[in-house]
Every structure is written in structure tokens, then in C-alpha cells.
N, C-alpha and C positions, 0 to 999 in steps of 0.2 A: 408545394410538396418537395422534399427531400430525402435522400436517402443518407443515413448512417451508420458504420460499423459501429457496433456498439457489444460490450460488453455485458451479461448481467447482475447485477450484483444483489439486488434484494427484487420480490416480490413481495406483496400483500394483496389481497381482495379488497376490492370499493364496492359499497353493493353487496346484489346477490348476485350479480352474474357478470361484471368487469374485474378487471384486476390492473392493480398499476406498476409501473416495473421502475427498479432507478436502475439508468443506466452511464458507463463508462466511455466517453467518447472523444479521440483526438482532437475533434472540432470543435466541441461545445464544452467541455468538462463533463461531468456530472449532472443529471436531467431525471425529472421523473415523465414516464410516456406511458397512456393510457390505455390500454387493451379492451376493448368493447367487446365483451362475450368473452373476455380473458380465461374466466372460472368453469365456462361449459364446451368451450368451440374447441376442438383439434386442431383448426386450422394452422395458429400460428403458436401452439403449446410448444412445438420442440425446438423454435428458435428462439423463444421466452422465456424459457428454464434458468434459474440460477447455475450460473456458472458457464452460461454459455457466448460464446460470441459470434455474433449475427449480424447480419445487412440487413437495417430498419429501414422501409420507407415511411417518412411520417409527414403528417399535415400540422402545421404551425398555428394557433390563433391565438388572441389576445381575449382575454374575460374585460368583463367591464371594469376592473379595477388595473388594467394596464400589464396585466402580467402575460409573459408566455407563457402557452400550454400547448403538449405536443399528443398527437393522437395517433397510433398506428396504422396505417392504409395496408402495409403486406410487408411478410419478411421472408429470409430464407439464412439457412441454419448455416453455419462457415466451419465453425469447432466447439464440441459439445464437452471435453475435456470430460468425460463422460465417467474414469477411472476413479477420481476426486471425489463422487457420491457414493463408492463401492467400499470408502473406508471413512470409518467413524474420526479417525484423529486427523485425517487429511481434509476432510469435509470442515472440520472446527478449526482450522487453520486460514483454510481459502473462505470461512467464514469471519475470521478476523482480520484478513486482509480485507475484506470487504468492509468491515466495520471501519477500518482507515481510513478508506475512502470516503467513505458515507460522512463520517465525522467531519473530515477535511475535505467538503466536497465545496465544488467554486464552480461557477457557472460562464465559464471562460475560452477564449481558443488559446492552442498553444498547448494542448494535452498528450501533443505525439509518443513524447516521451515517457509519461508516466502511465500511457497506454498501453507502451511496449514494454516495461518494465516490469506493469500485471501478467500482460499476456505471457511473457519468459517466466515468469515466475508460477505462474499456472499450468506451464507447459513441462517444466522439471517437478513439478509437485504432483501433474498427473501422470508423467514414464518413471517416476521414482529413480530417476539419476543424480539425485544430491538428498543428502542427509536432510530430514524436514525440519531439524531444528534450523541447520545453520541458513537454508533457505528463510525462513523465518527472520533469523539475523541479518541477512539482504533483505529484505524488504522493506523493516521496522528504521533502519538506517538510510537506504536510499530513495525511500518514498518522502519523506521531507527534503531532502536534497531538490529531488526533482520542482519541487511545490515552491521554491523558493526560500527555505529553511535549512539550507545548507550549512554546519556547524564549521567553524575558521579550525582549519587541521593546518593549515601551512608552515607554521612554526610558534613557536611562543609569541602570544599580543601584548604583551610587552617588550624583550629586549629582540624576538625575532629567530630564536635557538629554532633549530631544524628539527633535533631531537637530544633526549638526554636519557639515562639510565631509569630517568622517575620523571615525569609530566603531568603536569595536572590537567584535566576536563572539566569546565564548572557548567554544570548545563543552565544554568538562569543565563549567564553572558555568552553562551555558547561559543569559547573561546576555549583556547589549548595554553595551559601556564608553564613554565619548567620550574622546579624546585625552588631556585633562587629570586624570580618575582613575584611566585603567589604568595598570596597574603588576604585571607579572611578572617573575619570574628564568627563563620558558620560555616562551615565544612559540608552540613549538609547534601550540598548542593555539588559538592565536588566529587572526582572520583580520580585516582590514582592509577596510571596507566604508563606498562613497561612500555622497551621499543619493538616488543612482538605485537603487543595489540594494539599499541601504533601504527605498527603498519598494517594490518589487517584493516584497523577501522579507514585508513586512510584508502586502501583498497579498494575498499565497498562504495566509499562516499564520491571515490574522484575517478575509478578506470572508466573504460570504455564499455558500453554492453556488448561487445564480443567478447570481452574478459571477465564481465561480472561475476559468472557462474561457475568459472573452471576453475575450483581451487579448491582445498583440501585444508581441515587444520588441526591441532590434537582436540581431544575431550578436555582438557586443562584449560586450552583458550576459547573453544567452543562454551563454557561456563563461565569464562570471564567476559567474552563477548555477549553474552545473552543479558548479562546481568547491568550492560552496559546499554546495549540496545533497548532494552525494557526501560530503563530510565530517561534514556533519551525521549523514546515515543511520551513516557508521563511528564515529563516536562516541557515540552515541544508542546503536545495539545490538550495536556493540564485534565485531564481524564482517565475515565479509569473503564477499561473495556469489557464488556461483561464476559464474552467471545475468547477472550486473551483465560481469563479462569477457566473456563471451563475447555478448550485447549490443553492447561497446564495441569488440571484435575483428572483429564483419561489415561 
């Protein structure tokens, strides 16, 4: 037996009367854990709620084909970010963060960070202290960062330029060009970036999380950004998120 803080990001029902949760956890990544009486029992409903983060204690076994599987013994409720279900566009957002995860979920240690990266980002999404689009923009951007998909900002991959008036971003090579050495027969795949959203995207992907959050930008860049991030994520994990539509349809 073990206990986990754990994140929740989806439920479903198994059965008629279990439910299984996947959840977000520093130490393990991403887990799906079993809830026995999940769909009738009160006992452990308000710390297994989507969107909530809780202290799982769970029991570990293997089935006969070698796999883990984790079972709930008791939890107790930590932060229920409870604000986040009180609105329809904020629900569909920390819905498609979720869907991130799920997508890109790895069953791994070494999640501290991309733990804490949900949790801040859940936590300015539920006191509405940042604009939800450009939080949206942090996330869609430094959630592959964290994952090990970190796009090369440092300067131009070829001659090494710092920065220039016009840069290119090719998201297949996920590398940064300057004017003068890119060179495709597809464009595509490229996107054209001043030294303001340069330094924004470079912001996002490389400060510290004491600084992620605190910053401001116009409507002008907050459109150029979005439309940058949005591509990023579709070529990053080659999917199209149902979550992300309907977000951008309310």
C-alpha cells in the first residue's frame, strides 16, 4: 500500500457500481486507479471528483498478464479548485488540459514538474488572475517542454543568430531559423515570428515557475501566440483534440 497525491483528470464508470479515475501523479505519471463502489459510496466521491487534488492511498497488484493495477484503500480531499465547474468555458479548458495529459500520458517517475505546472495552472484558472486564453498559451507550450519536447529557441540551428527582425519556427524539426538560412520546398510547416513573440514564446518555454505566470501581453500578440501554440501542440502530438473545439466554439 501507498499513498499518492494525485491529481484528477478523467473519470468513467466500470460496471454498475465501480468507477475508475486516471490520475496525475509526481511519482508515477499518469495511472488509471480503481474505485470500488466508486458510482454509489460517498465515502471517497469528494476526493475523486475531476479536477480535484487528493492524497490517494492505494494497493498495487499485478493481473495475470503482468500488468499493474492500482485499487483505492482511502483518500482525503487536498484541493477541489471547485470555482472551475462553476463555469462552462473554464470547465472546457481545464477539460482540455486534461485531455493533454491523457494523450501524452507515460507511466514514469520524474512528473514533479509537470505536476506543478497543472496544479499553477489550475490554480490561476480557478481565482481568475490571468486572462484564460493566454493561460491556455502557457500550458499548450510548456507542457511539452516539461515532457521532454522542448522546441530549440536558443538561436538560429544553423548559423546560431540570437535573434533577428524575422525568424523562422518549423515545427516538424522543431528548431528556430533566421531569414537567411531557412530554406524549404513546404512552408507548411513553418511559421514566421517577430522579436516580440520571440521573446514571449521563449518566456514560456524556458523561465522559472515563479515567473511563468506574471506577465501581461497585448490582444495583437495574445492572437499571434495562440495561433502558434495551437500549432505547436498539433504537430508535437499529431492530434486533433475534441476538448480544444469545443473550448473554442463557447
Amino acid at each position: 500500500m501507498q499513498t499518492l497525491k494525485c491529481l484528477i483528470l478523467k473519470e468513467r464508470n466500470v460496471g454498475e457500481i465501480n468507477k475508475s479515475i486516471s490520475v496525475l501523479t509526481a511519482e508515477k505519471g499518469v495511472i488509471d486507479i480503481l474505485v470500488r463502489g466508486g458510482q454509489k459510496s460517498v465515502k471517497n466521491s469528494a476526493s475523486t471528483q475531476l479536477f480535484t487534488y487528493s492524497s490517494l492511498c492505494v494497493d498495487e497488484k499485478r493481473n495475470s498478464g503482468g500488468q499493474i493495477q492500482y485499487f483505492l484503500n482511502s483518500s482525503e480531499l487536498i484541493r477541489s479548485f471547485y470555482n472551475i465547474r462553476l463555469d462552462i468555458k473554464k470547465t472546457a479548458l481545464a477539460s482540455y488540459f486534461s485531455e493533454l495529459l491523457l494523450y501524452s500520458r507515460t507511466e514514469q517517475s520524474g512528473y514533479h514538474d509537470v505536476l506543478r505546472l497543472t496544479l499553477n495552472t489550475l490554480y490561476f484558472l480557478d481565482n481568475s488572475k490571468m486572462d484564460i486564453d493566454l493561460l491556455k498559451c502557457v500550458f499548450e507550450l510548456r507542457l511539452p517542454c516539461e515532457i521532454g519536447l522542448r522546441p530549440d529557441l536558443v538561436g538560429c540551428a544553423n548559423c546560431y543568430k540570437y535573434e533577428d527582425d524575422r525568424m523562422h519556427f518549423d515545427y516538424i524539426s522543431n528548431k528556430l531559423y533566421c531569414d537567411d538560412c531557412y530554406c524549404s520546398d513546404d512552408n507548411s510547416s513553418d511559421t514566421i515570428v517577430d522579436k516580440t513573440l520571440l521573446y514571449i514564446i521563449r518566456f514560456i518555454a524556458l523561465s522559472e515557475f515563479e515567473k511563468l505566470f506574471y506577465f501581461k501581453i497585448s490582444d495583437r500578440y495574445l492572437k499571434k501566440l495562440t495561433a502558434f501554440t495551437e500549432s505547436f501542440v498539433a504537430y508535437i502530438f499529431k492530434n486533433r483534440f475534441t476538448s480544444l473545439d469545443y473550448y473554442k466554439n463557447i
